[in-house]
Each structure stands twice: as structure tokens, then as C-alpha cells.
C-alpha positions as CSV (number, residue, x, y, z in Angstrom):
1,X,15.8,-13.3,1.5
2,X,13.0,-12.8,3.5
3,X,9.8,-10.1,3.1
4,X,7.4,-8.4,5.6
5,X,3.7,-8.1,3.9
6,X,1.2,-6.0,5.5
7,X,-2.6,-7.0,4.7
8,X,-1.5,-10.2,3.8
9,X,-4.3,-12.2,4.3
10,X,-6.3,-11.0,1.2
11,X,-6.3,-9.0,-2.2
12,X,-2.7,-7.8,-2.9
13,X,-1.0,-8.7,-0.1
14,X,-2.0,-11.9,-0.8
15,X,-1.1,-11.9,-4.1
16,X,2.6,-10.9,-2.9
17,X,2.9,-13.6,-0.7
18,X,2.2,-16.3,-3.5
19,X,4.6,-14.4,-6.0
20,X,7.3,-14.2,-3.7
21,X,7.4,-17.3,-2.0
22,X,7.5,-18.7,-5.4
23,X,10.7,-16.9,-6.2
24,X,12.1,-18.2,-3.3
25,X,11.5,-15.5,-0.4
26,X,11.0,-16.3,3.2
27,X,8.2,-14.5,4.6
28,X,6.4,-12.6,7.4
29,X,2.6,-12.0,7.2
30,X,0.8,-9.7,8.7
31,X,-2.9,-9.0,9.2
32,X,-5.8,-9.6,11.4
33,X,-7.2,-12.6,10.3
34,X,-5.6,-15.2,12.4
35,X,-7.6,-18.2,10.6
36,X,-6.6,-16.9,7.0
37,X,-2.7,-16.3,7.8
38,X,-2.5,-20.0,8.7
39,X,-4.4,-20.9,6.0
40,X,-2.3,-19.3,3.9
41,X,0.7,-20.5,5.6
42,X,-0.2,-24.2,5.1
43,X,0.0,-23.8,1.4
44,X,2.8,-21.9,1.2
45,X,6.8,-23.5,0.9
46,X,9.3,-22.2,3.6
47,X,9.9,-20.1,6.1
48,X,6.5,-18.5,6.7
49,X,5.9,-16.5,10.1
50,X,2.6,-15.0,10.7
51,X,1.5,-12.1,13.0
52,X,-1.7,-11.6,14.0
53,X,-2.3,-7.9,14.8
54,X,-4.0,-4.6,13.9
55,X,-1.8,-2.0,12.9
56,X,-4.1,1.2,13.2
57,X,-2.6,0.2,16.8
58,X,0.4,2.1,17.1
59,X,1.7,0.1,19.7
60,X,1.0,-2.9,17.9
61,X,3.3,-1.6,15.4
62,X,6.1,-0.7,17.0
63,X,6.0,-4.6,18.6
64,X,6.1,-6.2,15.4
65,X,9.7,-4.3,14.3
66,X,10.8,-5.7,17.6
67,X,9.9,-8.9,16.6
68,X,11.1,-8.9,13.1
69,X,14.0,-6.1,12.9
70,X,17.3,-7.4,11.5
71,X,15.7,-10.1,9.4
72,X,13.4,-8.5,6.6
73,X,14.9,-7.6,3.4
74,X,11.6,-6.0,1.7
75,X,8.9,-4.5,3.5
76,X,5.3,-4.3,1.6
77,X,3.2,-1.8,3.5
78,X,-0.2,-3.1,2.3
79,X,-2.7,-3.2,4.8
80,X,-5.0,-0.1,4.5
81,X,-8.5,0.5,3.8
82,X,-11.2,3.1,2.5
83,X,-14.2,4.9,4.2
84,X,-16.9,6.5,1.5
85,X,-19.0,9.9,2.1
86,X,-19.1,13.4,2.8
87,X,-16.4,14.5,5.3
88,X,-19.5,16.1,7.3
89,X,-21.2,13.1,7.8
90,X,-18.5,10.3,7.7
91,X,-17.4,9.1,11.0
92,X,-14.7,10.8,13.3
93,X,-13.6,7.2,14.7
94,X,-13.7,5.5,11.5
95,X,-11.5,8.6,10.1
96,X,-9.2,8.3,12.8
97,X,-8.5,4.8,12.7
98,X,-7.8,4.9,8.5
99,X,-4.9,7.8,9.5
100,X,-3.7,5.3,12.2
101,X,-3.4,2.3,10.0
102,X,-3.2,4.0,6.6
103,X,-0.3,6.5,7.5
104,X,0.9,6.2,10.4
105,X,1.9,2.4,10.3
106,X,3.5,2.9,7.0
107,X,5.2,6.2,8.5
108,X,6.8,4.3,11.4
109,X,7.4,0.7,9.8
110,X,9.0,2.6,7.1
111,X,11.3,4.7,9.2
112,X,12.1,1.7,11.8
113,X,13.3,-1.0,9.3
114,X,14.7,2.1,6.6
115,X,16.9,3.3,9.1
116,X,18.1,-0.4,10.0
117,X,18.7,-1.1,6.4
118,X,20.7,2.2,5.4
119,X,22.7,1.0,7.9
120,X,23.4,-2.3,6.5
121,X,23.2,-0.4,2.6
122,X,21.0,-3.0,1.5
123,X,16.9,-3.6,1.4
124,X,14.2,-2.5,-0.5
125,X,11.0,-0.7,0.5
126,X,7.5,-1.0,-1.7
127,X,4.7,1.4,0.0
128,X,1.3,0.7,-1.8
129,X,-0.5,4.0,-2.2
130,X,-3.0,4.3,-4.9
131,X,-4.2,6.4,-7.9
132,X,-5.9,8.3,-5.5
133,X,-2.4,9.7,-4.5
134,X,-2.2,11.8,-7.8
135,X,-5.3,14.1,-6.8
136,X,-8.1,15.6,-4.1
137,X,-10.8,12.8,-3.6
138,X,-14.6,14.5,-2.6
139,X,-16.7,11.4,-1.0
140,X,-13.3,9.6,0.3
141,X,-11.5,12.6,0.9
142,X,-9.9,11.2,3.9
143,X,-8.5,8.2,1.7
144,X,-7.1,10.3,-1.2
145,X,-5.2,12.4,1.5
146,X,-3.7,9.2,3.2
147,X,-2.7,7.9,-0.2
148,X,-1.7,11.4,-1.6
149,X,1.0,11.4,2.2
150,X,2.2,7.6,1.5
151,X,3.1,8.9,-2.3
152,X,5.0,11.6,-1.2
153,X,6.9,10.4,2.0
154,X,8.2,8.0,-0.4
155,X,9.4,10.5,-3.3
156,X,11.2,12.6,-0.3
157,X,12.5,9.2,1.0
158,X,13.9,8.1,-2.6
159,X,15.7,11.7,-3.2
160,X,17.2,11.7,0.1
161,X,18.5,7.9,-0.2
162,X,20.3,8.9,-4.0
163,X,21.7,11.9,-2.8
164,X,23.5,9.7,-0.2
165,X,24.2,6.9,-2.5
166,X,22.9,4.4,-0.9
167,X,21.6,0.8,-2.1
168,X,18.7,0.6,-0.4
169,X,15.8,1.1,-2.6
170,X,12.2,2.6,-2.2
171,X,9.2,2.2,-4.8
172,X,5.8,3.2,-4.4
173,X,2.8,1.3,-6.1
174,X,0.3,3.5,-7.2
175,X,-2.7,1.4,-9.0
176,X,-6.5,2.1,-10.1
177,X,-9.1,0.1,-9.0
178,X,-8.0,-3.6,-8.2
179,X,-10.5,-6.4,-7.8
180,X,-10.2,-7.6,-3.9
181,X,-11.9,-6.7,-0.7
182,X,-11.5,-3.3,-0.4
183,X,-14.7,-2.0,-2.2
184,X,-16.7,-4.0,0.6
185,X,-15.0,-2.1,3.2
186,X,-15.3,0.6,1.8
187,X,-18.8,0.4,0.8
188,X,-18.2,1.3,-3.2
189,X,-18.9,-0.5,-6.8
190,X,-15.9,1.0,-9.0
191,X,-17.4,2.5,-12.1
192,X,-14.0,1.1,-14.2
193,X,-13.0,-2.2,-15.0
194,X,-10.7,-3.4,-12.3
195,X,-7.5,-5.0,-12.4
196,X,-6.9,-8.4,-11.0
197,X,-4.5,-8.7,-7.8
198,X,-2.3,-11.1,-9.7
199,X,-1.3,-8.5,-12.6
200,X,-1.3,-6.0,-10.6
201,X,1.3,-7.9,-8.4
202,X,3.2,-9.5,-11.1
203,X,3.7,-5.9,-12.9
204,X,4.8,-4.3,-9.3
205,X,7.2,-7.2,-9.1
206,X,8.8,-6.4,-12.5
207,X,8.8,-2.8,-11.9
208,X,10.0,-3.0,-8.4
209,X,13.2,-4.7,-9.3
210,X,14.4,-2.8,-12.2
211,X,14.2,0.0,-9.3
212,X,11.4,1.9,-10.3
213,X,10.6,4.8,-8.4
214,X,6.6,4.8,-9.2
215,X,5.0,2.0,-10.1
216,X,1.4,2.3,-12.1
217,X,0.3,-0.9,-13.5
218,X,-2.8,0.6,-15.7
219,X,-2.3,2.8,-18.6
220,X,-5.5,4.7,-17.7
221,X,-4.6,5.5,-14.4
222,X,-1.3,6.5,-16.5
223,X,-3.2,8.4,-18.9
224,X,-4.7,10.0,-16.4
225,X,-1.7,10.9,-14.2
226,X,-0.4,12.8,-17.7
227,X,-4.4,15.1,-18.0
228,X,-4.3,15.9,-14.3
229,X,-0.9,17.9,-14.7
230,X,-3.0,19.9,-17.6
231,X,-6.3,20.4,-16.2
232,X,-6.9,23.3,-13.4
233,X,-7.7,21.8,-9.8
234,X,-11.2,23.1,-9.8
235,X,-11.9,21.2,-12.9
236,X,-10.2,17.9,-11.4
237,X,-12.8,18.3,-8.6
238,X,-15.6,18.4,-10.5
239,X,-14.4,15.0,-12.6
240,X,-13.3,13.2,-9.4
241,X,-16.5,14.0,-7.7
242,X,-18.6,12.7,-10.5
243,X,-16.5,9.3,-10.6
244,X,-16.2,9.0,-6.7
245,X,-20.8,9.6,-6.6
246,X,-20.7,6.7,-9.3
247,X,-18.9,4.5,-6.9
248,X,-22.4,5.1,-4.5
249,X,-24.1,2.2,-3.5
């Protein structure tokens, strides 16, 4: 068996590379950081391939399925990141860039290697969105949108995929705040207690092959899934905006 990470070279991509080359997977990580991927390769057992590239390059990503299609059994779209501000003053480029690599790398790595494995009827799919995918996100507003698009590209996906019967599996990962580099990047302190990458991962891991369609490793973010189907959308706004100007630095 052999698995495609995205953003492998830190935080939960990491974290899946460990876990699954533990239970035995071949792997294929991706990221930018040529130094850290072989690092990480030289501790790892196996079959490890690295590619250094940047996705938010589309081109970039339609190379790497030519250079991995018909060998990767489960795709992780990781790699993403988060900009922080009011969509006035936030930058354009910066914006731009986090639709490139936080949609529309997952939209065509997902298509590309689904389409191979329906064929095959086998392979699994795990697209890490976030709890911001549940609701409108003032002060990241383009991040909450890219999350809120990954979350349901991969419902449609997973109703379209059991209609046909098919074996090929989809999951989305949907957690709250997790303790790795992506604060830095995007220039926030989380006002919540975060979750470690290695929980995180060893719940999605769990989840993910008992086929679960959502995957939400925190019982707050749970919790809070359950309010935001009560509460109106105006009042969600005022709640999210209060937690995202906490996140300030």
C-alpha cells in the first residue's frame, strides 16, 4: 500500500507520515521544504519518495499525478495555510495564492487520482478541511470559505461514489485548532487549547478506516458543529468574529 501526503514536511502531514509508515505504508511526500522531506525520509523505513514542489502552482500539480498516478492507494490533501485580517486590507496575492493551493490543488489531485481509482474500485481519499468548514469566518474569511469548498466537494463526492456502489472511499477531516506551524503563517495565537498533531492523526486514522464520512477529533468543535445548526447566521457572526479578533496578535 502506498500513500500521497501533501504538507508533509510539518504539523499533520507529518504526523501521517510517521503513523503510516509505521503500519506498513509506502509513501510519497510532498512539500516545499526539500531539506525537511529528506530529513524525514532518513528516519523513515521503506519505500519513501519525496517531491519537492509548491502546489498553489497548478502546473506543478498536475506534474506530480504524472509522476505518481497508478501507484497511490490513499491520497492526504494536507498542505494549506491561513491568511488573517479584514478582506479590505488583506492582500489580493496572498488571497490568490491560498485559493490556488488551498482549493484548487485538492480539487484537481482529488479528481485526477479519484477518477483513476473508481476505475480500479479501490482507494481511499482523506481531504483535511477544518472546523472552519462548518461556518462564515470574519478576519480569515478567505480561509473559512476554502475550508467550507474542501468540506463540501467531499460530501457531493461521497453521495455520488455510494449511489454507484463503489469501494473507493472518501473522508474529510474537519479539526479545531491543532498545535503545528500554521498559526505562524497565519499570523494568529488560538484563544482554545489546541490539539496535538499526533491525536489528531491517530483519531483520523481510526475514523478514517471504519469509513467515516466526517471526521472531528474534538468534542468542542463537535459541540459546536451541533449550536451552529440552532443559532441564526447573524448571531454565528457575531461569535466567530469575537473568537477570530482574539486570535489578533
Amino acid at each position: 500500500m502506498r500513500a500521497l501526503i501533501t504538507g508533509a514536511s510539518n504539523g499533520i502531514g507529518l504526523e501521517f507520515a510517521k503513523k503510516l509508515n509505521n503500519l506498513g505504508y509506502d509513501l510519497i511526500l510532498v512539500s516545499r521544504n526539500e531539506d525537511k522531506l529528506n530529513e524525514i525520509k532518513r528516519s523513515l523505513k521503506g519505500d519513501i519518495e519525496i517531491v519537492s514542489m509548491d502546489l498553489s502552482n497548478e502546473k506543478n500539480v498536475y506534474d506530480l499525478y504524472d509522476k505518481t498516478k497508478g501507484r497511490v492507494d490513499l491520497l492526504i490533501n494536507n498542505a494549506g495555510f491561513g491568511l488573517f485580517g479584514k478582506f479590505t486590507e488583506t492582500d489580493l496575492k496572498e488571497e490568490l495564492n491560498l485559493i490556488d493551493l488551498n482549493i484548487k490543488a485538492y480539487h484537481i489531485l482529488t479528481k485526477l487520482f479519484l477518477q483513476d481509482m473508481v476505475k480500479r474500485d479501490s482507494g481511499r481519499i482523506l481531504n483535511v478541511a477544518s472546523s472552519a468548514a462548518f461556518e462564515p469566518g470574519p478576519l480569515m474569511s478567505a480561509y473559512y470559505a476554502s475550508k467550507s469548498y474542501v468540506y463540501n466537494l467531499t460530501m457531493a463526492i461521497y453521495e455520488e461514489l455510494r449511489r454507484n456502489k463503489s469501494h473507493v472511499k472518501v473522508s474529510v477531516l474537519c479539526p479545531g485548532p491543532v498545535n503545528t506551524g500554521f498559526n505562524d503563517r497565519a499570523n494568529v495565537r488560538f484563544s482554545l487549547k489546541s490539539l496535538t498533531p499526533e491525536y489528531v492523526v491517530d483519531y483520523s486514522i481510526s475514523q478514517m478506516m471504519k469509513n467515516k464520512l466526517v471526521i472531528i477529533p474534538s468534542l468542542r468543535v463537535r459541540m459546536g458543529v451541533f449550536a451552529n445548526r440552532i443559532f441564526s447566521r447573524k448571531f454565528v457572526l457575531k461569535i466567530i468574529y469575537n473568537i477570530q479578533k482574539k486570535k489578533d496578535n
